[in-house]
C-alpha positions in Angstrom: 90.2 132.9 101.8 86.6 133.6 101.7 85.4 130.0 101.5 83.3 128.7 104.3 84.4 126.7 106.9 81.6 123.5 105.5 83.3 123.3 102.2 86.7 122.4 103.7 85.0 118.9 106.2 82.6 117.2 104.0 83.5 114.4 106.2 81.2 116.4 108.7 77.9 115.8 107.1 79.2 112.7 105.3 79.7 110.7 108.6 76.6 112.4 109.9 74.9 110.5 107.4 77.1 107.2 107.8 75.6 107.4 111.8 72.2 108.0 110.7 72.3 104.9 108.8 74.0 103.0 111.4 71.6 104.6 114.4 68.0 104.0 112.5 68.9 100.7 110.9 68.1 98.1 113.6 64.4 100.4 114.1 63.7 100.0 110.1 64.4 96.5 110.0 62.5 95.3 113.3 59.7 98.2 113.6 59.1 99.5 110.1 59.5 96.4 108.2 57.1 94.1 109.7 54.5 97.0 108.7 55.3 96.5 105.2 55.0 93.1 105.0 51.8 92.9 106.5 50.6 95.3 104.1 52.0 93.4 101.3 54.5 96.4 100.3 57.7 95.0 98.7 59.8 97.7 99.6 63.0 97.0 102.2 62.5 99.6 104.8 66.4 100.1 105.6 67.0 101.0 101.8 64.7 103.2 101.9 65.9 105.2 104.7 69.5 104.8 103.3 68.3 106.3 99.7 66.7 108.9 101.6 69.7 110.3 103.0 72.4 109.9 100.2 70.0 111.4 97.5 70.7 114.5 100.6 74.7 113.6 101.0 74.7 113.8 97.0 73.1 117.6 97.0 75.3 118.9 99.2 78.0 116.9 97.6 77.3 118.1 94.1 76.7 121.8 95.4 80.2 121.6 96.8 82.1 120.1 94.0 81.5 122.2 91.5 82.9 125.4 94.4 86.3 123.5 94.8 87.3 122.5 91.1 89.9 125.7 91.2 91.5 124.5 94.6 93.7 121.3 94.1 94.1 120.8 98.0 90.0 120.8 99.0 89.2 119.2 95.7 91.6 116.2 96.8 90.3 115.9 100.4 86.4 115.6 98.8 87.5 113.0 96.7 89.3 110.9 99.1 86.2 111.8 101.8 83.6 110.6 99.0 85.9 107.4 98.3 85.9 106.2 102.0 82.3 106.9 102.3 81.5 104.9 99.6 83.7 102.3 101.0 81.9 102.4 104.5 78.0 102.5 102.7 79.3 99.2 100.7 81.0 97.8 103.5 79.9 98.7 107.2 76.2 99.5 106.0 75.9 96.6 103.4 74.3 99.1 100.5 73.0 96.8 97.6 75.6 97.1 94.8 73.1 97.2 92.4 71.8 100.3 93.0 73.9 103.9 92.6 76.4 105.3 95.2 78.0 108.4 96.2 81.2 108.0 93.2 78.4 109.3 90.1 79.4 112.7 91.5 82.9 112.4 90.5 81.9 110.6 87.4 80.2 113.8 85.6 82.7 115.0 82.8 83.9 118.4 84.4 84.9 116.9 87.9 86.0 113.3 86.5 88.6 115.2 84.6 89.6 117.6 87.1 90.2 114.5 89.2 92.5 112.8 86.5 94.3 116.5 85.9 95.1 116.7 89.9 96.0 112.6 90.4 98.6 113.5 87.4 99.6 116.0 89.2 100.4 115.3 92.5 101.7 111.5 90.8 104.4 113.1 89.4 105.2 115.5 92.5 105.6 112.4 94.2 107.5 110.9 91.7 110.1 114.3 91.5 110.0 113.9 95.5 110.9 110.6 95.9 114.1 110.1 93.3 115.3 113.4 94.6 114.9 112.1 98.2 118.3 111.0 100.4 118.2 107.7 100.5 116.2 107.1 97.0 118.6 104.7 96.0 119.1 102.2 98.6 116.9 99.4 100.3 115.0 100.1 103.4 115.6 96.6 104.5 119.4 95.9 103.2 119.9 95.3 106.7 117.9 92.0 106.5 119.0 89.5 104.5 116.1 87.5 104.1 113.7 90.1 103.2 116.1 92.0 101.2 115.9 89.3 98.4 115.1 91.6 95.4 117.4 94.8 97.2 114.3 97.0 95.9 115.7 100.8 96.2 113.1 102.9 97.8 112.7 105.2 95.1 111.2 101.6 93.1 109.1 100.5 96.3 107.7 104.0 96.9 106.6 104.3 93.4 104.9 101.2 93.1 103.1 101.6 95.9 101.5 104.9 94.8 100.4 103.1 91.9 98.6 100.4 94.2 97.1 103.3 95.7 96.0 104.8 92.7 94.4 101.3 91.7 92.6 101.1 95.0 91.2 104.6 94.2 89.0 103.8 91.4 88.5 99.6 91.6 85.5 101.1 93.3 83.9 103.1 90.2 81.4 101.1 88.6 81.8 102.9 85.0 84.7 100.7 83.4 85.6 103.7 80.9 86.5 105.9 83.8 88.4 103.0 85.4 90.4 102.8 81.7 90.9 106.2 82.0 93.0 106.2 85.1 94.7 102.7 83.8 95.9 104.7 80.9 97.4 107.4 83.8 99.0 104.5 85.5 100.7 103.5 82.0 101.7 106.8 81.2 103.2 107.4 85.2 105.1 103.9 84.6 106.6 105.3 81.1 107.3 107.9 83.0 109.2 106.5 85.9 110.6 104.3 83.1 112.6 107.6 81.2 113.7 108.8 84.4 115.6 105.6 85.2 117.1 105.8 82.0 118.6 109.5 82.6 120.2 108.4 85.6 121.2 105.0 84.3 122.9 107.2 81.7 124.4 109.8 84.7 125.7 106.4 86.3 126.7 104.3 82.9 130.8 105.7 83.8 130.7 103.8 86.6 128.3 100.7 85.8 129.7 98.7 88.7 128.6 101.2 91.4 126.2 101.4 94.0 123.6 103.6 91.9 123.8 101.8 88.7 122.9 98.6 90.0 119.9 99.9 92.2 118.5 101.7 88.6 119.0 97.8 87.3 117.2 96.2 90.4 114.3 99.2 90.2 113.6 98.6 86.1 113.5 94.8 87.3 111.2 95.5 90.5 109.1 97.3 88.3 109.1 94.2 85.3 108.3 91.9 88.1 105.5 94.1 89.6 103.8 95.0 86.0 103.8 91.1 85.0 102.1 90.0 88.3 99.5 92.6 87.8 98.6 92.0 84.4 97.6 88.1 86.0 95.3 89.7 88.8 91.4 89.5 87.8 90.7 93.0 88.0 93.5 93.8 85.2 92.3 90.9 83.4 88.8 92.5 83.7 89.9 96.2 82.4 92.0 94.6 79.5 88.5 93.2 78.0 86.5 96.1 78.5 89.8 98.1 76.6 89.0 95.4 73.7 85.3 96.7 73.8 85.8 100.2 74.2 88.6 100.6 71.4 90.6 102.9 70.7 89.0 105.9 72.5 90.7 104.8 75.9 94.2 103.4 75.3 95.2 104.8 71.8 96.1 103.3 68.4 96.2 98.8 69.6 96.1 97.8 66.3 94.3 94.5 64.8 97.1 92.3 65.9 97.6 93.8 69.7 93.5 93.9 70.2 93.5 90.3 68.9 96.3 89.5 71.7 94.2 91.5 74.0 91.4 89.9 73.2 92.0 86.3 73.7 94.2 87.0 76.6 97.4 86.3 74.9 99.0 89.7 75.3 98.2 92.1 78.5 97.6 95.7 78.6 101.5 96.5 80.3 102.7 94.0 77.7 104.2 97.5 75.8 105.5 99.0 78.7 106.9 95.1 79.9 108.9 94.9 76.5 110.5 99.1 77.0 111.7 97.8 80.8 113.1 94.6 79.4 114.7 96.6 76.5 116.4 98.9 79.2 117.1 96.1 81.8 118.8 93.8 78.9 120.8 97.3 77.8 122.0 97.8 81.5 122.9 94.3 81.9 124.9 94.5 78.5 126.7 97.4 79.7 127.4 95.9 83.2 129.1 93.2 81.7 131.2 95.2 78.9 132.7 96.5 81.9 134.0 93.8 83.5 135.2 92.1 80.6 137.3 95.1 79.9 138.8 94.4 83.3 138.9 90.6 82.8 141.4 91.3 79.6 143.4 94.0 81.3 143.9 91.4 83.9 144.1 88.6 81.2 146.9 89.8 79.1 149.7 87.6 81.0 147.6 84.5 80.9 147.1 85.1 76.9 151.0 85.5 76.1 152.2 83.0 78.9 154.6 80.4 77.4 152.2 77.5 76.7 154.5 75.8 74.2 157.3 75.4 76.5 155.7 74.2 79.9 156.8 71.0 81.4 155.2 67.6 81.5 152.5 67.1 84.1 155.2 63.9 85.0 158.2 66.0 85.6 155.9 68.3 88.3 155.3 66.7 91.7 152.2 68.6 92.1 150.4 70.9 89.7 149.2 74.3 90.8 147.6 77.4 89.5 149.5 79.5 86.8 150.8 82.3 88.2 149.7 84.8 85.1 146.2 83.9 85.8 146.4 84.8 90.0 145.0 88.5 88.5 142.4 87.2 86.4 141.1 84.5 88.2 140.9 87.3 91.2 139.2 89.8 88.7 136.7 87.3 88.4 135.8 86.5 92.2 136.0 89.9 93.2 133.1 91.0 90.5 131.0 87.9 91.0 131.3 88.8 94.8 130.5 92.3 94.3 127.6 91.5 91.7 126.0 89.3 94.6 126.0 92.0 97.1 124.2 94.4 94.4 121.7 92.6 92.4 118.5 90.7 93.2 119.2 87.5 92.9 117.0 86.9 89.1 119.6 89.6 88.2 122.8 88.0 89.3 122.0 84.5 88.0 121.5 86.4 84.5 124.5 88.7 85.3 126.9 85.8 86.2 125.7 83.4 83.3 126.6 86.0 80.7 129.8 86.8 82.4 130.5 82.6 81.9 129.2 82.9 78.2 131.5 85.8 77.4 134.3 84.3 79.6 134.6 81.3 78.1 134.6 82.9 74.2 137.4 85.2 75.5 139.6 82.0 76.8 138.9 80.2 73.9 139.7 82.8 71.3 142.3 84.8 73.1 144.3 81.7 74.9 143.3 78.8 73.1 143.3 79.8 69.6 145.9 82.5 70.0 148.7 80.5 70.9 150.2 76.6 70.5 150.6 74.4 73.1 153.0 71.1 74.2 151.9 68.4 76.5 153.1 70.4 79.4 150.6 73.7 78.1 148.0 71.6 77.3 147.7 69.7 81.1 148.3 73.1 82.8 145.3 75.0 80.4 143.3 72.0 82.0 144.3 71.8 85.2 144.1 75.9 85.2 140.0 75.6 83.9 138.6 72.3 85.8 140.0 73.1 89.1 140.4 76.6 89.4 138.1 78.9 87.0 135.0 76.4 86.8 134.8 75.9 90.6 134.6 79.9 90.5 131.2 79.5 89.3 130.5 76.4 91.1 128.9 78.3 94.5 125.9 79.4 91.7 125.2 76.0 89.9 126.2 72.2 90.2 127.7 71.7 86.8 129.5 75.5 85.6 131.4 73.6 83.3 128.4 73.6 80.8 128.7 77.7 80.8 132.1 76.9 79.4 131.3 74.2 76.8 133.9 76.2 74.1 136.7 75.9 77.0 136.0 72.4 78.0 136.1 70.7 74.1 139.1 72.3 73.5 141.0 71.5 76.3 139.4 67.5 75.5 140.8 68.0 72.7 144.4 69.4 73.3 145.0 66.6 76.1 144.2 63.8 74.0 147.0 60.9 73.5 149.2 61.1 70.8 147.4 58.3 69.9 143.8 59.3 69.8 144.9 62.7 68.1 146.5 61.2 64.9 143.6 58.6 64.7 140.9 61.7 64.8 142.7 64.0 62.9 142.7 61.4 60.0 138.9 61.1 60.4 138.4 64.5 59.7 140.6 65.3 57.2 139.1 62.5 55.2 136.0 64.2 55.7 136.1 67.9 56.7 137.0 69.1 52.5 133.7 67.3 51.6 131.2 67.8 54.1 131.9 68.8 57.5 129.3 67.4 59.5 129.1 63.9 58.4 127.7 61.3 60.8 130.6 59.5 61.3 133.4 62.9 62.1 130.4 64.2 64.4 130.2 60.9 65.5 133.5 60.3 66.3 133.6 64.0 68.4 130.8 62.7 70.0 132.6 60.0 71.2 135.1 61.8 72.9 132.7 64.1 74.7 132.7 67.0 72.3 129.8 68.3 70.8 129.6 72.4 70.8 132.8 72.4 68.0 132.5 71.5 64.7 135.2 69.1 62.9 136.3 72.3 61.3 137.0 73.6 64.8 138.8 70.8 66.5 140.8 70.4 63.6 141.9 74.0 64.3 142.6 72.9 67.3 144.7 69.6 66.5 147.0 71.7 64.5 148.1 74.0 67.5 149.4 70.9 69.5 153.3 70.4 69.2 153.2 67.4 71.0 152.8 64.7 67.6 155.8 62.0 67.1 159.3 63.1 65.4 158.7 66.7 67.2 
């Protein structure tokens, strides 16, 4: 309210000066020009004329800058005005770079920080706005299966995109302290963004195999991803050495060791913020898979106390099928590596579903394996239960699953072997195991057989819960 109608469009005089420039050039450079030469002046006539007119555009600009510091909304629509203007004086009228633009105006101290203040600002409106928004947590393209690779929730997409912006904003300064200053924004607005996906990661950790808690996992990873692409462009690579010369006035306390990084290119300037989003994604992941595993050994119980020592002979049984105690585990684990697919990025899953196989196969080995004994009967079915039922499981995500399962594997090498073969390596080991046990020729002899994950200790743990040995 009582502010001129000129201070709200400096686009007005701003383009008036852009068509000036564009009108007169072709009259400088064939009319005016020519005159100078002959007269031996080294002066290009079209710069002239263009220096002419922005020294004006930069009064009036100046003038109105300093009226619309205390109004955030006309302060933001000169700034974005005086950006595209300096984009179109570069650009469409091919100003030398070399010489000053329209952007020293928002470079003097008072308007340069009431520019950083208001970005800030409206940064984290945007930010409130956009997780608070209806469909913040689900993929605008989840209907596309081929674009929807990395299932990016909007909330994730949205914010890195006003980061981009905020980049594109001041690349075009030509004072590298200033563009540092607005880098150290963008750190402190990914920080930011970084606490808030831990609040709801922590709303949503009752329920870590739902909808929301997996979009929070695939936005920390978007974000990773994003940061560690951008700390390889040129322009990054460009601010991170003028942060080595300018110290520790711009991005706080580096220390000798990170400036050093920084310095040779070793380290990048999101490095910090890269290791907080791993630290969050690796604590959601961890959680993830807690869950499931308390599933898994809900499920698992009947499989662990099944009656291994009293199964009969793979020769007495026509054809050998799946254990019926491990129907509920076995459909515990398809269900959740299906589910886990249809959730996470696909970098995600492939971590998420290798874990699950690391953790899987130390739960079957201590829980089954070394909780109970077994006859020739126990042993085949343990087998024929892991190589043709649970490994194929995994077998849609890599060629060879069985070496997920390397603790599971050995031992069930181990349990089948003939009567023979057993008596003949237990006597190796014994002989050897009290003294040392990995000599050459016990590791050897495991070797042999195809086992190298267990130790002599272990199999011979594992020799002793067979029942099948002659006179028993």
């Amino acid at each position: 309210p009582g502010m001129p109608l000129k201070y709200f469009t400096p686009e007005w005089y701003l383009t008036q000066v852009l068509m000036w420039m564009g009108n007169h050039s072709a009259f400088m450079e064939l009319k005016i020009q020519p005159i100078l030469d002959r007269a031996g002046i080294k002066i290009n006539a079209r710069v002239e004329l263009f220096r002419g007119l922005l020294s004006l555009a930069l009064e009036k600009l100046s003038s109105d800058t300093r009226r619309l510091l205390f109004d955030d909304a006309l302060f933001c629509h000169l700034v974005d005005e005086v950006l595209q203007f300096e984009r179109e004086l570069r650009g469409t009228q091919a100003y030398p770079p070399a010489l000053p633009g329209a952007l020293h105006v928002l470079l003097e101290h008072t308007v340069f920080q009431k520019w950083l203040t208001v970005e800030r600002k409206l940064a984290l409106e945007k930010v409130d706005a956009l997780l608070t928004a209806e469909g913040a947590w689900s993929s605008q393209y989840r209907d596309i299966a081929d674009v929807d690779e990395l299932k990016v929730p909007d909330c994730a997409e949205t914010f890195m995109t006003l980061l981009l912006v905020i980049t594109d904003r001041y690349r075009l300064l030509p004072c590298p302290r200033s563009q540092l200053s607005f880098l150290a924004l963008q750190r402190e607005l990914v920080d930011d963004f970084r606490i808030r996906l831990t609040q709801v990661m922590k709303e949503e950790s009752r329920n870590p195999l739902g909808q929301r808690y997996c979009a929070v996992l695939n936005a920390a990873h978007y974000t990773s991803t994003v940061l560690a692409d951008w700390a390889d462009n040129v322009f990054f690579l460009q601010l991170q050495q003028a942060a080595v010369a300018e110290g520790e006035e711009v991005l706080g306390q580096l220390g000798i060791a990170e400036a050093g990084r920084l310095a040779s290119l070793e380290g990048s300037v999101f490095d910090g913020l890269l290791g907080l989003l791993e630290r969050l994604r690796g604590d959601m992941l961890a959680r993830l898979l807690d869950a499931i595993m308390r599933d898994i050994r809900d499920k698992a119980q009947p499989y662990c106390r099944d009656r291994w020592l009293s199964l009969p002979s793979q020769l007495d049984q026509a054809t050998m099928s799946l254990s019926s105690s491990a129907c509920p585990m076995m459909l515990c684990f398809r269900d959740h590596l299906l589910q886990l697919q249809q959730l996470l990025c696909l970098p995600l899953f492939q971590s998420c579903w290798q874990g699950l196989a690391e953790r899987l196969d130390l739960f079957i080995y201590q829980e089954v394996i070394l909780s109970n004994h077994f006859n020739e009967g126990g042993a085949s079915q343990l087998q024929f239960d892991m190589t043709r039922n649970l490994f194929p499981l995994f077998g849609h995500y890599c060629k060879r699953p069985e070496n997920y399962f390397k603790h599971v594997k050995e031992a069930c090498l181990v349990l089948c072997l003939t009567v023979g073969s057993s008596l003949l390596l237990r006597d190796v080991l014994q002989q050897q195991v009290s003294a040392d046990s990995r000599q050459p020729s016990a590791v050897a002899a495991l070797n042999e057989l195809g086992v190298f994950r267990l130790s002599p200790g272990d199999v011979l743990i594992l020799l002793n819960l067979r029942t099948h040995w002659p006179g028993q």
